[in-house]
C-alpha positions as CSV (number, residue, x, y, z in Angstrom):
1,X,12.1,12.7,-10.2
2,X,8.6,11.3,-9.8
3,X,8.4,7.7,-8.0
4,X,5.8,5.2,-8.4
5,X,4.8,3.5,-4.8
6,X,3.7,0.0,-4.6
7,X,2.1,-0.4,-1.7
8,X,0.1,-3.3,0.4
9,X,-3.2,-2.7,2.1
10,X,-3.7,-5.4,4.7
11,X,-1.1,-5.0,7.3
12,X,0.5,-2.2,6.2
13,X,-2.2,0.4,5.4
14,X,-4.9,-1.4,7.1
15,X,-5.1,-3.6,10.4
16,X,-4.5,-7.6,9.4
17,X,-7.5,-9.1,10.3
18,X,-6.2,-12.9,9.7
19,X,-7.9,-13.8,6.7
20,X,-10.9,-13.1,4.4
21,X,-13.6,-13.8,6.4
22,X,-13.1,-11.1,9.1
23,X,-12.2,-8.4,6.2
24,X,-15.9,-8.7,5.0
25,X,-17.6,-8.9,8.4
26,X,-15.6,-6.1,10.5
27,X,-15.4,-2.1,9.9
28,X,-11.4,-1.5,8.4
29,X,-9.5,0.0,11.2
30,X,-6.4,2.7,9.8
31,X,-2.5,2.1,10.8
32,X,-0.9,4.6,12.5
33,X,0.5,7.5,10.2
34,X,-1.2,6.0,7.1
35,X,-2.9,9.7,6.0
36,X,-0.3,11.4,6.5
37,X,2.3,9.3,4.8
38,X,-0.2,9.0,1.8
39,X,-1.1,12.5,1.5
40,X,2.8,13.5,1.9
41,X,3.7,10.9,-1.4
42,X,0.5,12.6,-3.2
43,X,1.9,16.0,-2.5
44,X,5.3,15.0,-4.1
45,X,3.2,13.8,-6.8
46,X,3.9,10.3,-6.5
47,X,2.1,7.8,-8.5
48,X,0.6,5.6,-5.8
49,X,-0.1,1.9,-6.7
50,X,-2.0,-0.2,-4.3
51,X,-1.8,-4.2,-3.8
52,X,-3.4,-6.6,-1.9
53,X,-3.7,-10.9,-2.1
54,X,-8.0,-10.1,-1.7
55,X,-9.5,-12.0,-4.6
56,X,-11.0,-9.4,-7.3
57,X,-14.3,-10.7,-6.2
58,X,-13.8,-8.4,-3.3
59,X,-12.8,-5.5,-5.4
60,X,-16.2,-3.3,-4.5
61,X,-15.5,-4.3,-0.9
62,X,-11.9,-3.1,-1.1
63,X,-12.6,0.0,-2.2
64,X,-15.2,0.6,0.1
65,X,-13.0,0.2,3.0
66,X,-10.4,2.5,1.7
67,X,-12.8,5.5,0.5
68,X,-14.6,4.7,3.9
69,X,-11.3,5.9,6.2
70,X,-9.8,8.8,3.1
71,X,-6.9,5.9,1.4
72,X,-6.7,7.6,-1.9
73,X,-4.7,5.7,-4.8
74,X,-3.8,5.9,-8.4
75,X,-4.7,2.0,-9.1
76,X,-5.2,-1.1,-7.3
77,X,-3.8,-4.3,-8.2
78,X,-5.8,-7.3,-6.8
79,X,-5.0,-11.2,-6.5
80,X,-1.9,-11.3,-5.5
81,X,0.0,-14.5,-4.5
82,X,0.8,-14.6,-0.7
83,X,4.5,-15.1,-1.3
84,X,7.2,-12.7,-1.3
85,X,7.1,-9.9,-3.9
86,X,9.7,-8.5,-5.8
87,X,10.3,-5.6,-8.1
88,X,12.8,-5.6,-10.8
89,X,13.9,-2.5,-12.7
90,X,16.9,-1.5,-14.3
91,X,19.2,0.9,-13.5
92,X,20.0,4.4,-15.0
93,X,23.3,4.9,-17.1
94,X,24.9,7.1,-14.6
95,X,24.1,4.0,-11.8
96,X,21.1,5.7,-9.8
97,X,19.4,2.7,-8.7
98,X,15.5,3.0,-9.3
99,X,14.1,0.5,-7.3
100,X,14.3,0.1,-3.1
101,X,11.5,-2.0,-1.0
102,X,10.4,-1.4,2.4
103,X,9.4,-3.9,4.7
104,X,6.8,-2.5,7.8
105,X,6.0,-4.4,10.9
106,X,2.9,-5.8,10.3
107,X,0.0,-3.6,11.6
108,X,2.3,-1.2,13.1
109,X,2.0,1.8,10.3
110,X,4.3,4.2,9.0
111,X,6.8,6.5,10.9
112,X,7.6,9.9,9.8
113,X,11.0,8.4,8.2
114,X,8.2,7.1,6.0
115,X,7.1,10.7,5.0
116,X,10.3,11.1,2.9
117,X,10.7,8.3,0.8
């Protein structure tokens, strides 16, 4: 079965660089494992989703920065609220569940446990 991945840039994909300001004046530096976690999900043919909180004002910038260190995506969602996210989905009839979040270490990256979600 195919699986969608929702997925956050800053922090988890990219280094946190404490707020908009330093996004638009430093280079993006890549998380550890980020590539290869991506390109394993995209292999699987996953549906990748990305989100950030960056206003969509930044949107050119954004994608910049991930074409500039090889992130490739499905869609990005921008404007998220800062707060907690949640994803609600229903359940099949035979009771697999079909939705699971993940929470990284900020700027730490993916491990290979990653690689088989």
């Amino acid at each position: 079965m195919n699986k969608t991945i929702f997925c956050d840039i800053d922090g988890t994909l990219l280094k946190h660089q404490g707020g908009l300001y330093p996004i638009t004046q430093n280079k993006p530096e890549l998380l550890p494992n980020v590539i290869d976690t991506i390109s394993t999900w995209k292999e699987k043919d996953y549906k990748i989703i990305l989100t950030t909180g960056r206003p969509e004002s930044m949107r050119k910038l954004t994608v910049e920065h991930l074409d500039s260190v090889g992130i490739f995506y499905d869609i990005l969602i921008m404007g998220l609220p800062r707060g907690e996210r949640i994803i609600v989905n229903d359940s099949k009839p035979d009771g697999t569940k079909t939705a699971t979040a993940i929470n990284l270490v900020r700027n730490k990256g993916f491990t290979e446990e990653h690689f088989l979600i």
